[in-house]
N, C-alpha and C positions, 0 to 999 in steps of 0.2 A: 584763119584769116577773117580778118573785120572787114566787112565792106562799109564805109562811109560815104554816102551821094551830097554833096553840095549845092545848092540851088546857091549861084551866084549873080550878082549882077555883072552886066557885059563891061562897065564901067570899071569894078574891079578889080585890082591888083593886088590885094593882098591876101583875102582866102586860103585861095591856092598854095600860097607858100607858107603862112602862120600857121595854117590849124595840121599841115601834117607836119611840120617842125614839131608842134605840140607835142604830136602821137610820135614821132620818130624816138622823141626824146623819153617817153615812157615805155617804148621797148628796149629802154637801156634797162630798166629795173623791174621789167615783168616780160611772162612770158607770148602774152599778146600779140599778134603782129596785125597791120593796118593795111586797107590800099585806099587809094580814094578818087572816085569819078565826080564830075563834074556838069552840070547842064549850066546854061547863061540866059537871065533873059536881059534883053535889053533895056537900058539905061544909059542916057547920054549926061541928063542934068535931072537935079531934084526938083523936078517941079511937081503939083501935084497930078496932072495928066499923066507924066511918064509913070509916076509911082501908079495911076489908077492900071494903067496898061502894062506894069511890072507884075502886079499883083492876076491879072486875068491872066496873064503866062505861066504865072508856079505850078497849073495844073497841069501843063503840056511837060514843064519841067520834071515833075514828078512822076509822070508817067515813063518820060524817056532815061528815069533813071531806075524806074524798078523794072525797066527791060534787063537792066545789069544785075538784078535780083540782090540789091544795097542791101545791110542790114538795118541802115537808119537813114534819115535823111536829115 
């Protein structure tokens, strides 16, 4: 099993459902199998404030995803 962590924005909606569609679709033709976790940071509107405080988050993000011991992020 593949672990996959996503650092998503809270804004978000499609992540979560395109990128393991992706991987689902490629355990039709290999033997590979996927799971996939998730952290969010928030993001309401692209301003450049929200991105500056998007970006100070991916490190809390990343942390509370290698608590799930991912193999990628």
């Amino acid at each position: 099993m593949i672990k996959i962590g996503q650092i998503v924005p809270s804004s978000n909606l499609t992540m979560e459902r395109e990128i393991p569609a992706i991987f689902r679709a490629r355990e039709q033709v290999s033997p590979e199998r996927f799971s996939f976790h998730s952290a969010r940071m928030r993001m309401k509107k692209v301003t450049k404030e929200e991105l500056e405080a998007m970006d100070a988050d991916s490190d809390r993000c990343a942390l509370e995803l290698s608590d799930a011991k991912v193999d990628v992020l």
